[in-house]
C-alpha positions in Angstrom: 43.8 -62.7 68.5 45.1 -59.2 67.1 42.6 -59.7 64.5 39.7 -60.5 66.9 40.6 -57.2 69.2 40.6 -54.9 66.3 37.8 -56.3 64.9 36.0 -55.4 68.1 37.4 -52.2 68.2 35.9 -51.5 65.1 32.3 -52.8 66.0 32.3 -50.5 69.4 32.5 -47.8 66.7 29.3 -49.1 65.1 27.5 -49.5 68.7 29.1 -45.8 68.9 31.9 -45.8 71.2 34.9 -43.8 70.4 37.5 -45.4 72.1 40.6 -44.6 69.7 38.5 -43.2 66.8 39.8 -39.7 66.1 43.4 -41.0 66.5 42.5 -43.6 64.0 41.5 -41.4 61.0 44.2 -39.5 59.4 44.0 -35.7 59.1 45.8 -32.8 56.8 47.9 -30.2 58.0 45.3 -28.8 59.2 43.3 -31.0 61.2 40.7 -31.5 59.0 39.8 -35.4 58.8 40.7 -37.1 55.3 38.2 -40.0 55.4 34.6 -40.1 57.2 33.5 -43.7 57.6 30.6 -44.4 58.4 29.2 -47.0 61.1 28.7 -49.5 57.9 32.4 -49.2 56.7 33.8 -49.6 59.9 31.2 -52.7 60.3 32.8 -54.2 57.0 36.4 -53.2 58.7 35.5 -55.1 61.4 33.7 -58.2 59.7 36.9 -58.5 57.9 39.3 -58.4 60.6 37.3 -60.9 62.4 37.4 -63.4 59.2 41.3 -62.5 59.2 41.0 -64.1 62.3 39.1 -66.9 62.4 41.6 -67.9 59.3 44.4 -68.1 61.6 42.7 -70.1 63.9 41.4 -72.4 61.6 45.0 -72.2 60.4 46.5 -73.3 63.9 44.2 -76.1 64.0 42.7 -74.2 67.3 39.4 -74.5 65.5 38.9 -77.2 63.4 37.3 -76.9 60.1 38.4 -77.5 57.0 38.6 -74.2 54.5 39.4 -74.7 50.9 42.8 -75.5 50.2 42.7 -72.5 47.6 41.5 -70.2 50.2 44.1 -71.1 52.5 47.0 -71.0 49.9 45.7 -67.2 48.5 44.6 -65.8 52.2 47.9 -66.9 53.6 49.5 -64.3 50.9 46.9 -61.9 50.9 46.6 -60.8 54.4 49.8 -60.7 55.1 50.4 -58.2 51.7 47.7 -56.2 52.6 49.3 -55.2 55.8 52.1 -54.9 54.6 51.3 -52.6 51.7 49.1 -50.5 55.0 52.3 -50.6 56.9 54.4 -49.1 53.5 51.5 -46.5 53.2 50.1 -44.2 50.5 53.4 -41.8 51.0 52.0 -39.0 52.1 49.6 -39.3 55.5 49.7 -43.1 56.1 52.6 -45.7 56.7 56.3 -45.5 57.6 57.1 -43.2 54.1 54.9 -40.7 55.2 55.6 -37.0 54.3 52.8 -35.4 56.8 54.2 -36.6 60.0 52.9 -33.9 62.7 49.2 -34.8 63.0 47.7 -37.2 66.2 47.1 -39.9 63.5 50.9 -39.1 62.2 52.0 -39.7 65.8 50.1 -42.8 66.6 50.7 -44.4 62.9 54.9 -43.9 63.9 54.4 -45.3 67.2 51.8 -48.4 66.9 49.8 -48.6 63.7 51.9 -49.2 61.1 54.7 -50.9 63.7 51.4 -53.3 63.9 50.6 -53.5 60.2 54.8 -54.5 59.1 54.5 -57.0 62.4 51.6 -58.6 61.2 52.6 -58.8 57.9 55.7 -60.2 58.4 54.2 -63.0 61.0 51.8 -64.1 58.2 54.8 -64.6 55.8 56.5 -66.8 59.1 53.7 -68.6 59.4 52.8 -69.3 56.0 57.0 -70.1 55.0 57.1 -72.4 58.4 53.6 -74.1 57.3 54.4 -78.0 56.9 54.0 -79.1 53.6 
């Protein structure tokens, strides 16, 4: 279901809301923004964090239908590496090693984003170790 919510999120920026968009986007020192998506990327954002989601429900068994057994071996270590690598960070603006640590985005990546990113990560390792064989 975290999947599905950010997924929306992103889509209400395509539809141009801006709930939680500045905050979202980190910035330099000096405020000045260091990505500028536009409403496509944050479509494909949010097209892929709703297929993140719909795997897991498939994965549950909420929703049946049968994926490929590859895709459901590689996808349960995929997504949970990708948010952990987002959780990690780049070192410098993004994740828990960052060096810039002042900005709005520095301040709501400490608190919730990359919290978010290590506690997803580490659920799709749980549920993919606790899987039945």
């Amino acid at each position: 279901m975290i999947f599905i919510v950010l997924g929306l999120i992103h889509f209400n920026w395509v539809v141009g809301g801006t709930f939680g968009f500045a905050q979202s986007l980190p910035t330099n020192e000096n405020g000045k923004r260091l990505l500028n998506p536009k409403k496509i990327d944050s479509a494909l954002v949010g097209i892929g964090l709703t297929a993140f989601g719909m795997f897991y429900l498939f994965k549950s068994g909420l929703i049946a239908y049968n994926l490929p057994e590859w895709l459901m071996t590689y996808g349960s270590w995929i997504i949970p590496i990708i948010f952990l690598l987002r959780a990690v960070g780049e070192f410098k603006y993004v994740g828990f090693y960052k060096r810039v640590k002042t900005t709005e985005f520095a301040k709501w990546d400490t608190k919730l984003f990359s919290p978010l990113c290590l506690a997803i990560g580490v659920l799709g390792i749980i549920i993919h170790v606790l899987e039945p064989a």
